[in-house]
N, C-alpha and C positions, 0 to 999 in steps of 0.2 A: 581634492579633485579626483574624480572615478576615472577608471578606466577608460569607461566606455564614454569620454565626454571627447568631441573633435577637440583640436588646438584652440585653444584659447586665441591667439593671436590674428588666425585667419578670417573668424567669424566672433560674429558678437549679437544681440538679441537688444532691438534699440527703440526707443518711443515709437510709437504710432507704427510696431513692428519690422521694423526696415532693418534689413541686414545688411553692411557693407562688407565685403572683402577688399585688407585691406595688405598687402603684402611686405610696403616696406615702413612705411610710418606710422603704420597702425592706428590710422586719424579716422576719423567717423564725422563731418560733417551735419546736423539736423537742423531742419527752421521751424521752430513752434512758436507760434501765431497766438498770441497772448489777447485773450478774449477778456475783454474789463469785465468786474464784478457791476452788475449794474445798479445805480440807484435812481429811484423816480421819485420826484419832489410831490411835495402841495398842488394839485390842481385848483383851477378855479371853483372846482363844487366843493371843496375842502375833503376831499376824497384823501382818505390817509396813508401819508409817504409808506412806501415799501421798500425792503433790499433784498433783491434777489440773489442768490447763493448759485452760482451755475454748477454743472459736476463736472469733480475732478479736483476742486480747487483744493489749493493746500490749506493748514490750519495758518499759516502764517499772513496768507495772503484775505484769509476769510477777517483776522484778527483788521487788516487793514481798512478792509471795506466797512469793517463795523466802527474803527474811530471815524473815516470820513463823512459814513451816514448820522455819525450823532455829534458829528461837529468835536473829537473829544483830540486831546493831543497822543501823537502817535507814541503806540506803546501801550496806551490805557485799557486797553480791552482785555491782551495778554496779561496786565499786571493782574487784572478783576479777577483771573483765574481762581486765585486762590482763596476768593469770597462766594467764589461760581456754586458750588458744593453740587458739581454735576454727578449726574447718575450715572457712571461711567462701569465697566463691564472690569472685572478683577486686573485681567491682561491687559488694559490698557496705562497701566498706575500713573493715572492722575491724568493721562496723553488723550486731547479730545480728538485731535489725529483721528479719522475715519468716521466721526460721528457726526459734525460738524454738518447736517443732512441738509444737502443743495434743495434749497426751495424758495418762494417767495413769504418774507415775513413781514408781518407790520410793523409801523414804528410808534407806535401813540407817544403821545408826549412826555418829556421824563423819562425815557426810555433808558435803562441802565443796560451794561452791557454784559454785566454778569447775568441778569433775566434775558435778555436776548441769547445769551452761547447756551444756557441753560431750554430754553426752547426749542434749540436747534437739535441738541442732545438729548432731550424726550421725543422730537417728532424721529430721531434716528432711531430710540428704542421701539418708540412705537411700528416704525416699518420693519427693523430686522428683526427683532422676538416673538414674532407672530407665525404662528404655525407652519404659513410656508416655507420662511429662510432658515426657521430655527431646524424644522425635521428635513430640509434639504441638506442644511450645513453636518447634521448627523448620520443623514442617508450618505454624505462620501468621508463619515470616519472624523467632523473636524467641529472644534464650535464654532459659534457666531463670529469671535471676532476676530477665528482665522478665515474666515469665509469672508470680511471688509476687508481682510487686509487682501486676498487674492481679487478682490472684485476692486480694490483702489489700482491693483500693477493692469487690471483688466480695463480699466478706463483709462489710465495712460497709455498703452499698448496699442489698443485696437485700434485701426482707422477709422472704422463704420461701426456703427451698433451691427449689423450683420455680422462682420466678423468677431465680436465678445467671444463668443461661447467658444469658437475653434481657438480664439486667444485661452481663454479660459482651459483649454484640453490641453493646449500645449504644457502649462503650468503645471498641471496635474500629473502629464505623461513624465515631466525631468523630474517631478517631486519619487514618485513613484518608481524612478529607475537610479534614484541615485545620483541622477546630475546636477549641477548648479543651476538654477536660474538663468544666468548672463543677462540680466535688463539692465537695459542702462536708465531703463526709468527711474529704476531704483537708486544707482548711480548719482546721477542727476538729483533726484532729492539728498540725497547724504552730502553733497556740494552746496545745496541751495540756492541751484539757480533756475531758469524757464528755459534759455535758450540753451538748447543744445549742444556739444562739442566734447564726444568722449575721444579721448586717447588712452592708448596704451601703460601711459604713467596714471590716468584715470582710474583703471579697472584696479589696480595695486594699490588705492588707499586704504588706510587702516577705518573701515567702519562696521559696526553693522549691519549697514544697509548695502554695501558692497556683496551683490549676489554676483561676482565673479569671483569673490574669497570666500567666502562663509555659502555654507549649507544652507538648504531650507528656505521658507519666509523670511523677511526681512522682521526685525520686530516689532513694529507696527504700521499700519496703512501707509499711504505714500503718499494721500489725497481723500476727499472724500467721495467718493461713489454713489451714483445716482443708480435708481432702482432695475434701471437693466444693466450696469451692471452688476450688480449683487446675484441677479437672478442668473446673468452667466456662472456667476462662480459656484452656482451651487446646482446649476443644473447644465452642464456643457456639453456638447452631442458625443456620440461617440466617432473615434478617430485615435488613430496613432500617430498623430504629427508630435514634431518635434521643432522644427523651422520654422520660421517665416520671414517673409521679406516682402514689403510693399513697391511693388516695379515703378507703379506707375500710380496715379490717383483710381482709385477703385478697382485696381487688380492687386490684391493680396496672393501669396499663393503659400500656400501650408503645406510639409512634407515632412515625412519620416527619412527620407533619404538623402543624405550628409551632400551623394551625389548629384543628385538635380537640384537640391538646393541650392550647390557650387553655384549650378548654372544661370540658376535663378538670380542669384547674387552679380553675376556677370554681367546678365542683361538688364541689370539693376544700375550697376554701376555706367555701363552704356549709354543707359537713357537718361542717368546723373550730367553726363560730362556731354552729351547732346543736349541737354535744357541749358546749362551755363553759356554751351557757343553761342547757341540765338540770344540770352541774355546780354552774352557782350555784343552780340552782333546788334540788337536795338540801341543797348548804351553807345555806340559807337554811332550808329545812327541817327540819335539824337544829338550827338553832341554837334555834330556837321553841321545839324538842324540849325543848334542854338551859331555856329559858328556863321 
């Protein structure tokens, strides 16, 4: 932990950017809304079944959707790994973690699923190794596959594709001073779970993906990333933010000062605990309903 890093305790740096301050239970409440991997069947023109890979997804949840689409029994895809003989970049050993490239693929018939993760992981090379991410990722000091792996905490982070890139600076600004991270996105994957709920006993697990103890990246992506974000991570504007906190739906607000952050944080938690009253205040009003 540096010096120069606020209390651990008070503030924390959490999915989709949202800060809570949290003073005595050091509880973080999040709701992430769990978008299905989609699959389209056989049409009547015998138009060939697809599965689409959305961004952001984990490699575990991507492994899911490929047994569902090939009908295979769960588990099977992850076992294929080690027939996969994926093209896979030094740093990742063996982990297809970030390559996994969200897009729509076919299914022809017979589809194996070690050729399916293998496709996904060529169409990933073919998008990051190509002259713009790769002299991006070296125009700020980093390779490729540390530029997935900050462009995966960039897709869980951001609220908006707008905000990537100031998500992206942020990352850059605590790498570059010396501070931890604190994503609980990160967090959250080293748990393995979607829905959100960090605690204080949370941020103190023994992992390496724990960017509230360890230094630096995490060692490898946290999801796979879709091509804005990639392009955040390796080209983010300029800014000396350090904070964020999402107040409200589509007001992020970024800041280098510990102090308006607080504030920001305040008025965060405010409009937290105003959305639950009208929530109980409707459930309560339904239930009259049904009564």
């Amino acid at each position: 932990m540096q010096t120069n890093t606020p209390p651990r305790s008070p503030i924390r740096l959490t999915r989709r950017g949202r800060i809570a301050l949290v003073v005595t239970a050091a509880v973080v409440v999040g709701t992430a809304v769990a978008v299905p991997l989609l699959i389209l069947g056989h049409e009547k023109d015998d138009r060939l079944a697809t599965l689409v890979i959305p961004e952001g997804r984990r490699a575990s949840q991507v492994y899911a959707a490929v047994d569902k689409a090939l009908a295979l029994p769960a588990g099977s895809t992850e076992k294929s790994l080690a027939k996969a003989a994926l093209k896979l970049p030094g740093d990742a050993k063996g982990n297809p973690e970030g390559y996994l490239f969200p897009a729509t693929y076919p299914l022809p018939e017979k589809t194996r699923p070690e050729k399916l993760l293998a496709l996904m992981v060529d169409t990933a090379n073919e998008k990051f190794n190509g002259a713009p991410i790769a002299a991006g990722a070296q125009r700020n000091a980093m390779n490729v596959y540390q530029a997935v792996t900050i462009a995966s905490i960039v897709q869980a982070e951001a609220a908006t594709t707008t905000d990537m890139g100031k998500v992206a600076r942020v990352v850059f600004n605590r790498l570059e001073r010396g501070m931890p991270l604190q994503m609980d996105s990160t967090v959250n994957y080293a748990l393995g779970r979607s829905t959100l709920r960090t605690t204080a006993s949370d941020t103190r697990i023994d992992s390496p993906y724990n960017t509230y103890q360890r230094m630096g990246l995490p060692p490898t992506p946290i999801g796979n990333p879709g091509e804005e974000a990639v392009r955040a991570a390796i080209n983010p504007p300029p800014g000396d933010w350090l904070y964020f906190v999402t107040v409200r739906p589509g007001d992020t607000r970024f800041t280098a000062d510990y102090a308006e952050h607080q504030r920001n944080v305040a008025e965060f938690n405010a409009q937290q605990k105003k959305d639950q009253q009208k929530k109980d205040q409707t459930e309560r009003g339904d239930v009259r309903a049904m009564g």
